[in-house]
C-alpha positions in Angstrom: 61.6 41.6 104.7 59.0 39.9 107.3 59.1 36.4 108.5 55.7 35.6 106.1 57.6 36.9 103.0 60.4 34.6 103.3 58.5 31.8 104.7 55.5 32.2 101.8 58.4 32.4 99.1 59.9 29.5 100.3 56.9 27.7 100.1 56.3 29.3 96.5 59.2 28.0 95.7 58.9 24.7 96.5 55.6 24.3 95.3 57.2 25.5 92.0 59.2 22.6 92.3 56.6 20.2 92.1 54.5 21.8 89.5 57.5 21.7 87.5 57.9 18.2 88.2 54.7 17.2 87.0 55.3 19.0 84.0 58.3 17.6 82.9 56.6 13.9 84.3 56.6 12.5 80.7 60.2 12.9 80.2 61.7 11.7 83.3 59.7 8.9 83.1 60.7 8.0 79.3 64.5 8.2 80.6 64.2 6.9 83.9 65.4 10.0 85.8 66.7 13.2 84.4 68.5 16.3 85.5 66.3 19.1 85.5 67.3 23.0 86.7 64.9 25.5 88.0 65.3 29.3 88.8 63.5 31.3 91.6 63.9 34.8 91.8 65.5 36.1 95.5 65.2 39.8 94.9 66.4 42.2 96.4 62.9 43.7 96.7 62.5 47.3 95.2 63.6 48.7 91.6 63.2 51.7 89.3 59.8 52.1 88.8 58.5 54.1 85.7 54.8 53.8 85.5 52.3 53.0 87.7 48.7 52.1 86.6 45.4 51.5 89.3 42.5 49.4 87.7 39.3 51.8 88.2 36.9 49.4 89.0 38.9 47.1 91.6 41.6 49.6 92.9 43.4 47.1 94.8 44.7 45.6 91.9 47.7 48.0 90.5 50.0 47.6 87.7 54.2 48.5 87.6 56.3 49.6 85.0 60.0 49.1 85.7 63.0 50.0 84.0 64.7 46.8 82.8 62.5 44.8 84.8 59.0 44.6 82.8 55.7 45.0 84.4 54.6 43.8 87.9 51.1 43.5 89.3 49.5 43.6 92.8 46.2 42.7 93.8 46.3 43.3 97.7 46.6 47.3 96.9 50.4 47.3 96.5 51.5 44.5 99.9 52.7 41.8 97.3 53.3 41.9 93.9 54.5 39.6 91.0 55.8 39.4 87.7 53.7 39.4 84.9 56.0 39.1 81.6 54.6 36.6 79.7 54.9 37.9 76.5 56.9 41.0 77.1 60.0 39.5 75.8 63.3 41.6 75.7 60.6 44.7 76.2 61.3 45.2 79.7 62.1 48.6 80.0 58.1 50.3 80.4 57.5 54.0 80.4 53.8 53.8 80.3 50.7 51.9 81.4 47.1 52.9 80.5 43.8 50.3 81.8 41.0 50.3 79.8 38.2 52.2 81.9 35.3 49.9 80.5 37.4 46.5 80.5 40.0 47.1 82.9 41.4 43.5 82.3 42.8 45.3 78.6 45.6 46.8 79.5 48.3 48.6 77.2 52.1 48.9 78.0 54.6 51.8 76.4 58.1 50.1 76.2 61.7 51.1 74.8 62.2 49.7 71.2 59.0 47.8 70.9 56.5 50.5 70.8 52.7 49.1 72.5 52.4 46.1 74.3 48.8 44.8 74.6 47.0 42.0 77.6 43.5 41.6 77.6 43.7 39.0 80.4 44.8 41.3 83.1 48.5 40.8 82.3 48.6 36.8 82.0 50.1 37.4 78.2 51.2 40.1 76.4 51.4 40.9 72.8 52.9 43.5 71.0 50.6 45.5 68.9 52.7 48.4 68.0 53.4 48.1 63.7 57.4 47.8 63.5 60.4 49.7 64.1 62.2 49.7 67.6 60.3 53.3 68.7 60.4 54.2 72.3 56.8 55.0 74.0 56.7 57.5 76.6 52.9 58.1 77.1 49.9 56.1 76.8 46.7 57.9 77.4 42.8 55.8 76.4 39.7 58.0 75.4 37.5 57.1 78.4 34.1 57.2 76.1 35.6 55.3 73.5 38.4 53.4 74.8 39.5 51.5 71.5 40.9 54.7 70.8 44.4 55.0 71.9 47.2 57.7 71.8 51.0 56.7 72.2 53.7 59.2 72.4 57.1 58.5 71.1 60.6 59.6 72.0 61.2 61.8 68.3 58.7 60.4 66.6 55.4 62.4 68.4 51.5 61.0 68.7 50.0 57.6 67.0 46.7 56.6 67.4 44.9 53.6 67.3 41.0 53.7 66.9 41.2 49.7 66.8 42.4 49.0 70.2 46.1 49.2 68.7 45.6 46.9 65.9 46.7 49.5 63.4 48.4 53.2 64.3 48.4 56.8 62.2 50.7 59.2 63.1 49.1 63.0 64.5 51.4 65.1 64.1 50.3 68.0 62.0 51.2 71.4 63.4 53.8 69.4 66.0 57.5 70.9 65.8 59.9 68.9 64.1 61.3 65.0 66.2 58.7 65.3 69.1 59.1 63.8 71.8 56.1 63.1 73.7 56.8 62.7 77.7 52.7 62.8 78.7 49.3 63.3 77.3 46.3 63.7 79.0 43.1 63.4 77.5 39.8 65.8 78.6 37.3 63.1 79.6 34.0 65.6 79.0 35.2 66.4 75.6 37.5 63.3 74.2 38.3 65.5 71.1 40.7 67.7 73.5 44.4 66.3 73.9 47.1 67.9 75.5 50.7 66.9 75.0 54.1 67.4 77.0 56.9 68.2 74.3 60.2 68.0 73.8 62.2 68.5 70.9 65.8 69.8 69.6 64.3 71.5 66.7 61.4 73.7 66.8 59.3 75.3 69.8 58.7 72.6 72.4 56.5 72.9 75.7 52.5 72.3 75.5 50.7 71.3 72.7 46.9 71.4 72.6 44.7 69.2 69.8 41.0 69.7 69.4 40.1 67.2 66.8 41.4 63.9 68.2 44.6 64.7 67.4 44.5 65.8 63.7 45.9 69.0 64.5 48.0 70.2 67.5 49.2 73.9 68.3 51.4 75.4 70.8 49.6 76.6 73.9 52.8 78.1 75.8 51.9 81.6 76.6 52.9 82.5 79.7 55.5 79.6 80.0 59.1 80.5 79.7 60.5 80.5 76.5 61.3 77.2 75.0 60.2 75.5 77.7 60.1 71.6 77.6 56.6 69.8 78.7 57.2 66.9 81.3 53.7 66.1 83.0 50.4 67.0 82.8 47.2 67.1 84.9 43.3 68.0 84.3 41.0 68.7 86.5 38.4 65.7 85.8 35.1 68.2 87.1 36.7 71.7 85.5 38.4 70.5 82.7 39.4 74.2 81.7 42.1 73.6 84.2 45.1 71.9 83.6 48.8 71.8 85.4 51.8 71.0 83.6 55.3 70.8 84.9 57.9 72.0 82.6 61.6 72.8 82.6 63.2 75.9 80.9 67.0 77.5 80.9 66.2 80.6 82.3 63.5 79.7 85.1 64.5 76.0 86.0 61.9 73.8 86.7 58.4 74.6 87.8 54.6 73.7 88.1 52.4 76.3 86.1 48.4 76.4 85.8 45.8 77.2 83.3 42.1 77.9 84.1 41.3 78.8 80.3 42.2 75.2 78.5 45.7 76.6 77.8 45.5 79.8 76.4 47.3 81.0 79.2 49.4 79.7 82.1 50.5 81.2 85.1 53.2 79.9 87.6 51.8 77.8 90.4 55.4 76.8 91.9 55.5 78.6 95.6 57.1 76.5 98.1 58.6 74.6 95.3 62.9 74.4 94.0 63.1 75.5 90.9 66.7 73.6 91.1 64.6 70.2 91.4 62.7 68.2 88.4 59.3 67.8 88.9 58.4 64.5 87.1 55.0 63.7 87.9 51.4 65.2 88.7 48.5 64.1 89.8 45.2 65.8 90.8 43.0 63.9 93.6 39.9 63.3 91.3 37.8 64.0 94.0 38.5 67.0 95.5 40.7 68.7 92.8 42.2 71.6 94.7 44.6 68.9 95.9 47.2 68.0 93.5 50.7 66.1 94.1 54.2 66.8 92.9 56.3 64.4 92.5 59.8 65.2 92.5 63.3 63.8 91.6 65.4 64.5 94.6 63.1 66.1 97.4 60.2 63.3 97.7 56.5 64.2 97.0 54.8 67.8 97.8 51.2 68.5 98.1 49.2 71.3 97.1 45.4 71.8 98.5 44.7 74.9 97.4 44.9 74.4 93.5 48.9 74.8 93.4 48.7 78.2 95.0 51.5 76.5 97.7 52.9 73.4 97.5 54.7 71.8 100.9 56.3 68.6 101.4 54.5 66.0 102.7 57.5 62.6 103.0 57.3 61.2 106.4 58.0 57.8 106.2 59.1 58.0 102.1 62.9 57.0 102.8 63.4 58.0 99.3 63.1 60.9 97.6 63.6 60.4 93.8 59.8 60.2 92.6 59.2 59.1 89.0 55.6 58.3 88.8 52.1 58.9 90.7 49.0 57.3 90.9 45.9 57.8 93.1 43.2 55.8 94.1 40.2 56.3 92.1 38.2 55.3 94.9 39.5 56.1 97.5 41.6 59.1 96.4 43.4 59.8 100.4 45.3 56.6 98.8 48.3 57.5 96.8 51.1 55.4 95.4 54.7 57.0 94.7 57.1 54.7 91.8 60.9 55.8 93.2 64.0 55.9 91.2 65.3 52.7 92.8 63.3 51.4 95.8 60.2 50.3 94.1 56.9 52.0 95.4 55.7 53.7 98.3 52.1 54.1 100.0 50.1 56.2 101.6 46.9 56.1 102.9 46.6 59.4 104.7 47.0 61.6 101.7 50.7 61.7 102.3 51.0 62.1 106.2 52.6 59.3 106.1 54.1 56.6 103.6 55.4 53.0 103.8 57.2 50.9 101.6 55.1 48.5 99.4 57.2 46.6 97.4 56.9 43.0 98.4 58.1 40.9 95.6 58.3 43.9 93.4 61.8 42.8 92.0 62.9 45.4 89.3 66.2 45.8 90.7 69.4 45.7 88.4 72.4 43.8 89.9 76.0 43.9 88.0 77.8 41.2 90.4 76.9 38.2 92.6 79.4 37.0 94.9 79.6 34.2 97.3 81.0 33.7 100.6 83.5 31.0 99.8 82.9 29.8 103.7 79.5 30.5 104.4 78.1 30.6 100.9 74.6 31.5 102.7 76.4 34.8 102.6 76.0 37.1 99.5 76.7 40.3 98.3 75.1 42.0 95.2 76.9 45.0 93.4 73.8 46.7 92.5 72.7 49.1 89.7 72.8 52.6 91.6 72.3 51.0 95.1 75.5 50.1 96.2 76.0 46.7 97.8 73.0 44.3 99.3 74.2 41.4 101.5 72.0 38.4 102.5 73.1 35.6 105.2 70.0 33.5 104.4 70.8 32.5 101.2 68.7 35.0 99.2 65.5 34.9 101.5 66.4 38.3 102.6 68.3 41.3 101.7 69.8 44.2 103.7 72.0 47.1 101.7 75.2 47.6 103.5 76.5 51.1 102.3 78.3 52.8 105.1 80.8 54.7 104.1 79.8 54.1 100.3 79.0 57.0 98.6 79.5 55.4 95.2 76.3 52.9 93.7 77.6 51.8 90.9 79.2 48.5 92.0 80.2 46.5 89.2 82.3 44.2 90.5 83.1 42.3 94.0 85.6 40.2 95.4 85.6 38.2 98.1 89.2 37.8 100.2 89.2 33.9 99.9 90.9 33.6 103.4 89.2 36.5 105.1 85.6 36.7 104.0 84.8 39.4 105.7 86.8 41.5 103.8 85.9 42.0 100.5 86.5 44.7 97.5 84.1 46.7 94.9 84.5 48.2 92.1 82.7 51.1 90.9 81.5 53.3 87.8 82.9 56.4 89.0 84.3 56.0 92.6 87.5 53.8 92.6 87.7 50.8 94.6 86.3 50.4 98.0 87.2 47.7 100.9 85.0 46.4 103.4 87.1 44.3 106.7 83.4 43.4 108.4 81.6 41.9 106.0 80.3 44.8 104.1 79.1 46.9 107.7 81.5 49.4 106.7 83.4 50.8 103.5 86.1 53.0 102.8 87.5 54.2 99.5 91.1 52.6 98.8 92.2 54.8 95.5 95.8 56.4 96.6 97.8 55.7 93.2 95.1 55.2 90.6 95.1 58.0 88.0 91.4 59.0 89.5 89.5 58.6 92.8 86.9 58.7 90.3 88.0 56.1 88.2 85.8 53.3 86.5 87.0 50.0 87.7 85.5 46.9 85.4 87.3 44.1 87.2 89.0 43.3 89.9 91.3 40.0 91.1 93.2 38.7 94.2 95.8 36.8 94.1 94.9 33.5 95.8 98.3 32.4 97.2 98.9 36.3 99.2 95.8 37.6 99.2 97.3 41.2 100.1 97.9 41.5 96.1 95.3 42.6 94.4 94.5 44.1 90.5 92.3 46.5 89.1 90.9 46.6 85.3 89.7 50.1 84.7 88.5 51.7 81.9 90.9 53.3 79.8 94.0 53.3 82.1 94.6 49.8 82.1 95.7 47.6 85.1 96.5 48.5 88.6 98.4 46.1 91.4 98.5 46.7 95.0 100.5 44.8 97.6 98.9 45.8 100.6 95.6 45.1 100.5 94.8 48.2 98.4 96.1 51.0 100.3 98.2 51.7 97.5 98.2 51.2 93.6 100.5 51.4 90.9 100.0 51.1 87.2 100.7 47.8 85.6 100.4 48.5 82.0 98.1 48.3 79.4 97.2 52.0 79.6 95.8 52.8 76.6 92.9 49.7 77.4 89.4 49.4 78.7 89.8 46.0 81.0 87.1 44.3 81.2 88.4 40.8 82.7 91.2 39.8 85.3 92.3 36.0 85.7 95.4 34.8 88.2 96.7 31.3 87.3 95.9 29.5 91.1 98.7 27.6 90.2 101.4 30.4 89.8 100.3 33.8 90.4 103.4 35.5 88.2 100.6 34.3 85.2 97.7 36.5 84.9 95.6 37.3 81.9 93.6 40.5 81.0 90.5 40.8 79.1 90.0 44.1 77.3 87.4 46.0 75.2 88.4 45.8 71.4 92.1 44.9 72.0 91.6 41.0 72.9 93.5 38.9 75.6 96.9 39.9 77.2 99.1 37.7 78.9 101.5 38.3 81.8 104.0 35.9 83.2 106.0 38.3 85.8 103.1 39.6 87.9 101.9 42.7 85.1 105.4 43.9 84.9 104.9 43.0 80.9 102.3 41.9 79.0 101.9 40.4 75.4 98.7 40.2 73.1 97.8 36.5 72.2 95.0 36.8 69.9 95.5 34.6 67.5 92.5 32.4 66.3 89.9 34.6 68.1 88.7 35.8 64.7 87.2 39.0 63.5 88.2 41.5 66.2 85.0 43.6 65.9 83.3 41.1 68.1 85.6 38.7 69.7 88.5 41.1 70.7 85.9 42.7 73.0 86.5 40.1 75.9 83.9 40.7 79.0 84.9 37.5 81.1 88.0 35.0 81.6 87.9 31.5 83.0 91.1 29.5 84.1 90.7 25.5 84.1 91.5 25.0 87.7 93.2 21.6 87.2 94.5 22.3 83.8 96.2 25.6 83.8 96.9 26.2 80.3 92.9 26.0 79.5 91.0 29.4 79.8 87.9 30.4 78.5 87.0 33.9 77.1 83.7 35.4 76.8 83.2 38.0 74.0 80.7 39.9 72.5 80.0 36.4 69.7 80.4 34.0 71.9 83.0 31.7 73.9 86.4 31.0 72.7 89.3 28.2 74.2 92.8 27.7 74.6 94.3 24.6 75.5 97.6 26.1 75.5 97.6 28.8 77.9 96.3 31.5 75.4 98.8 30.6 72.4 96.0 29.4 70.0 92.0 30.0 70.5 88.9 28.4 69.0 85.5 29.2 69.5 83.3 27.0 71.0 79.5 28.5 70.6 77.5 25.3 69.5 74.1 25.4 71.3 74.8 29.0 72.3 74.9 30.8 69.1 77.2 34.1 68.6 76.0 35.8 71.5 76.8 38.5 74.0 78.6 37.0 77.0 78.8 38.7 80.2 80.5 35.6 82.7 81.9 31.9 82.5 82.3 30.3 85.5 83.5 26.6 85.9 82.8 23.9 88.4 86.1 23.5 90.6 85.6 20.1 90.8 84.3 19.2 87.5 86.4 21.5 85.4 84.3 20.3 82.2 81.1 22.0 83.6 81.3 25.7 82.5 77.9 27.6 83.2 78.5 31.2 80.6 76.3 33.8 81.4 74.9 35.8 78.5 73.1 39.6 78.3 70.2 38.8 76.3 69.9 35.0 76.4 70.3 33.7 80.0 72.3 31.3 81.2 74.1 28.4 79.4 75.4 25.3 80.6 78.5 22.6 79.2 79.7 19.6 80.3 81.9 19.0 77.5 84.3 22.0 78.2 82.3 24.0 76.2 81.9 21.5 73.0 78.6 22.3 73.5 75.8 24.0 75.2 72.6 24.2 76.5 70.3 26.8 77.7 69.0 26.5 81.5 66.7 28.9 81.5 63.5 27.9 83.2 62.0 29.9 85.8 64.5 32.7 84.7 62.2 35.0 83.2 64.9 38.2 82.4 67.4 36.7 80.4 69.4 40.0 80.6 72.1 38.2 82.8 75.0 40.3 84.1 77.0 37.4 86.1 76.7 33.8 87.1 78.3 32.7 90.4 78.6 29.0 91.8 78.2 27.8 95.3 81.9 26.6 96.5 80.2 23.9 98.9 77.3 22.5 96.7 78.5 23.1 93.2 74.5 22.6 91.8 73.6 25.7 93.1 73.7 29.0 90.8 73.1 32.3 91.7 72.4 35.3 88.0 72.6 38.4 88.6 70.1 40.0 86.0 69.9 43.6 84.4 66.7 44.7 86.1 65.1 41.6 88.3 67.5 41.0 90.8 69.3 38.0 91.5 68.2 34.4 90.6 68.8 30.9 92.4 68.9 27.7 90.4 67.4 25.7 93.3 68.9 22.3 93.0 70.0 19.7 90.6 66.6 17.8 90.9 66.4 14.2 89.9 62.8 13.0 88.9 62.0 9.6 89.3 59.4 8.1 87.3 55.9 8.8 88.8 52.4 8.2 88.5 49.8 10.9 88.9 46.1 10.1 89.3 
């Protein structure tokens, strides 16, 4: 990230600050002073961008769809972007976006679960306009004469459409086969009436459907496709509408590009210089000079056609990543293309594709299981990401490098920090084992000689504070592992029949550990993991709070521990012998981390997936959210700042990591 970045979010955030101030003026200066907490989002920058939307009349401004992140918007072409959720709610995973061509400021959103979303200030608000049911929306396509008209396609459910500018939907499925699913549609803009539609479906013939009444009717338009082949994108020719394109995938011929010239009734394949072995998931045909179209691929980067898909070549200098969900070209300026990626956010070109650069400033869509803090230089943090392995910052968040050597695994869902050693530090990962880093993350290498699996799913991991060359591993469904020697080797430890989810050491006497596990409760061992006992008793109805996702252990007091299940947090005074649950304030919700203050062990801050972050200072007799500035509430872990305990660090399920930036005290002002 550049100098500017950091310095201009820095200054964003501090201005935040001081807006927030004034806001809450009236009720620090009715107390005197108050505590008041405030998040700012760190990134890292980049994400899993699903849809990508340019605004035809001022082309600079361009709308993101991410997956788990909501919707994003630029208005420097791409260079910086922001959030723009306001509105969206717990509808953050977008498939689609569609911009009115008339009003461009109206602005409609396909999301998972919640059907339409619908701004008519540019993306300031949102609201969702989609009637009921928690339907998934893969495709959004506007008729450009009429644009109150409005066609959605669902995942099983196929094509609604909204003549109201989405106030009220019909379903259009007559002649469809049976649980369409709807991946694109693309609309003829010199005859509106046209539709086409990319189909999928278990049941029924799938591939290209064609509609000539506004979608009243559809038929199947697949001859010359292979047989049964499913419809992924679509492109038309906006001066020969007669042509389309329309990437497809079949068993017998793989995945390929084919072309019409006759409005469907036939096809022929337009794949040469294309892998039939690699999914083609987006289209998109320079509106300018149609002969060139672009291919965007999942797994070898964009390819260009420009001679109407006769040849395709590749065309990814500068794209550093290959897995290409969505395209969208300039209207205006059509040399100017930009790529959404399957993790690092979205990509530019100005030069047709010569050449690419990332443009992802502030675009933070990124999904991050674990935080962790250096416990001696807590400027130093790693992330375990969603797919992306391990980020490291030593600015505190301003920047972020990934730090992957040696890591062929992505999926890091936990980390652990040697508390002597900081450089040397442990993941654990969906499908690769455990890995150990000795220079601060520069370097990895996999450490799984005596788990049951070098591809073994590892939920947890703990070291043993008092020798720090013991370490245990939860895993899923082969219980607990130990190692003496710093992870070279493992042994089993029991439990394994269980799916562990948590992993606590007593500080005080490392032969006590506790084990969090998914539907069988809390186990407790007081000879190191040699044995273990259940000690359930008082957490209630095990369908919710036997499924245990995080452990706390009172660092002045032992015998209390904190577990957080999937209805909330539960206590023990008495080392695990008797539990009560402790939820008022937070409800029965799904928590995902507890973490308590080492010095003031009555502070616990939980961590929850669809409610944010809560805060006690009661030892968990109560709660309260603190969750302003955190605008994903999809939180997968809560961390704490060893050296200034009022500093927080989330780690969200699709916007990156979060800072609470201090414990600010107001004093009463006056404002002129």
């Amino acid at each position: 990230m550049r100098v500017g970045v950091v310095l201009g979010r820095i200054l964003l955030v501090g201005l935040l600050v001081s807006l927030q101030a004034v806001v809450h003026l009236n009720a620090a200066s009715a107390a005197g002073s108050t505590d008041y907490y405030v998040w700012a989002n760190l990134g890292p920058d980049g994400g899993f961008v699903t849809a990508l939307a340019v605004d035809p009349q001022t082309p600079a401004t361009i709308y993101a769809g991410t997956w788990r992140g909501g919707i994003y918007k630029s208005i420097d072409g791409g260079r910086t972007w922001r959030p723009i959720n306001n509105g969206v709610g717990s509808y953050l995973e977008v498939y689609a976006l569609a911009i009115d061509p008339k009003t461009p400021t109206t602005i409609y959103a396909g999301v998972e679960d919640g059907g339409v979303l619908k701004s008519t200030n540019g993306g300031a608000t949102w609201e969702r306009v989609f009637p009921g049911g928690n339907v998934d929306v893969l495709s959004l396509v506007i008729d450009p004469e009429t644009p109150t008209t409005i066609y959605a396609g669902l995942s099983g459910d196929g094509v609604y459409k909204s003549t109201d500018g989405g106030s009220t939907w019909t379903a259009v499925n007559n002649g469809m086969p049976a649980a369409p699913s709807v991946w694109d549609l693309v609309v003829d803009p010199k005859s509106t009436n046209i539709l086409y539609a990319a189909v999928q479906t278990g049941a029924g013939t799938p591939g290209i459907y064609k509609s000539t009444d506004g979608g009243a009717n559809w038929s199947a338009i697949n001859n010359g496709l292979p047989l049964n082949s499913f419809g992924i994108a679509l492109a038309i020719d906006p001066k020969s509408t007669n042509t389309l394109y329309a990437a497809v995938y079949s068993e017998t011929g793989g995945y390929g590009v084919y072309k019409s010239t006759n409005g469907g009734t036939s096809w022929q394949a337009a794949s040469s210089g294309l892998f039939a072995s690699i999914p083609i998931y987006a289209l998109a045909v320079d509106p300018q000079a149609p002969s060139v179209l672009y291919a965007g691929t999942y797994g070898a980067g964009v390819y260009k056609s420009t001679d109407g898909a006769q040849s395709w070549l590749p065309t990814n200098y500068g794209l550093d990543y290959g897995y290409i969900n969505v395209l969208a070209i300039d209207p205006k300026s059509s040399a100017t293309l930009y790529a959404g990626t399957d993790g690092y956010g979205v990509y530019k070109t100005t030069d047709g594709g010569q050449n690419w650069g990332a443009s992802y400033d502030g675009l933070t869509g990124t999904g991050v299981y674990d935080v962790a803090v250096d416990p001696q230089t807590p400027t130093t943090l790693y992330a375990g990401m969603m797919g992306w392995g391990v980020y490291k910052s030593t600015d505190g968040g301003g920047s972020w490098v990934p730090v992957n050597k040696g890591l062929t695994d992505g999926d890091v869902y936990v980390l652990v920090i040697d508390p002597r050693t900081p450089t040397t530090l442990y993941a654990g990962t969906l499908g690769g084992g455990v890995w150990k880093s000795t220079d601060g993350g520069a370097n990895w290498s996999a450490i799984n000689n005596g788990l049951s699996s070098p591809y073994e799913y590892v939920y947890s991991l703990a070291i043993d504070p008092q020798n720090t060359n013991i370490l245990y591993a939860g895993t899923s469904g082969d219980g607990v592992y130990r190692s003496t020697d710093g992870g070279a080797s493992w042994s089993g430890r029991g439990l394994s029949s269980h799916t562990v989810k948590a992993l606590a050491i007593d500080p005080t006497n490392s032969n006590v550990l506790y084990a969090g596990t998914e539907g069988g409760g809390v186990y407790k061992s007081t000879d190191g993991g040699a044995s273990w006992v259940g000690i359930n008793n008082g957490l209630g109805d095990p369908s919710g709070s036997y499924y245990i996702n995080a452990l706390g252990i009172d660092p002045s007091t032992t015998t209390t521990l904190y577990v957080g299940t999937r209805v909330g947090v539960y206590k023990s005074t008495d080392g695990g012998a008797t539990w009560n649950v402790i939820t008022t304030g937070m409800g029965s919700r799904y928590v995902t981390a507890i973490v308590i203050d080492p010095q003031t062990t009555s502070t616990i801050y939980a961590s929850t997936s669809d409610g944010g972050v809560f805060k006690s200072t009661d030892g968990g007799a109560n709660w309260s959210a603190i969750n302003e500035g955190l605008f994903n509430l999809r939180v997968q872990d809560v961390a704490i700042d060893p050296q200034n305990r009022n500093t927080l660090y989330a780690a969200t399920n699709g916007n990156g990591v979060f800072k609470k930036l201090s414990h600010a005290v107001f004093l009463p002002l006056i404002v002129k």
